[in-house]
Phi, psi and omega in degrees: 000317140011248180343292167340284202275350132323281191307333183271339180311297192310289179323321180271333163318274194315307170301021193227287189309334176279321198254006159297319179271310126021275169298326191308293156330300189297308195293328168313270182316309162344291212262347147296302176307295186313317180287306199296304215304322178302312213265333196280313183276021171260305169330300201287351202243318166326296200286013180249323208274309180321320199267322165258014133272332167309324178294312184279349189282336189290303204294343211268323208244359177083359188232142094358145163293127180287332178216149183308329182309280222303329190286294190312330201262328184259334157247359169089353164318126179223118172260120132339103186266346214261305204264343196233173170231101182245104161277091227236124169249102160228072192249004201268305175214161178276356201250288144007103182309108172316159171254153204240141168211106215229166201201145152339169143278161177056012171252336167278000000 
């Protein structure tokens, strides 16, 4: 009878340490996800903020902007430069919306 309740202790031991661990794992993965999804919608908020200063820039000056600098000097646009990689192409025309593409470091 002993034994028994030794063997069930031990049992209720590992299973108390298995769902623990358990949680442990989930809250881990949990908190990974919540950081990528944060870091995907400030990439995503960079590129609307670049993209309505280019709109407004458009609107103010009749052009588009030639280079990402004149957004940053001129519209307050402030890029991490350290967290993002920002591709502003506007070599097609002055009339023509650049293409804008802004991305993680380390995800390209």
């Amino acid at each position: 009878m002993r034994r028994s309740k030794k063997r069930r202790s031990a049992l209720g031991l590992a299973a108390m340490i298995l769902i623990v661990v358990v949680l442990i794992v989930a809250a881990i993965r949990l908190l990974g996800s919540a950081d990528g999804m944060a870091q995907s919608e400030q990439t995503r908020a960079l590129e609307r903020a670049i993209h309505n200063a280019v709109v407004s820039c458009y609107a103010i000056e009749g052009r588009y902007p030639d280079t990402l600098e004149k957004i940053q000097r001129e519209y307050g646009v402030i890029i991490d430069e350290e967290k993002f990689d920002v591709t502003y192409d506007a070599s097609f025309a002055e009339n023509l919306m650049p293409d804008i593409m802004v991305e993680l470091k380390g995800e390209n």
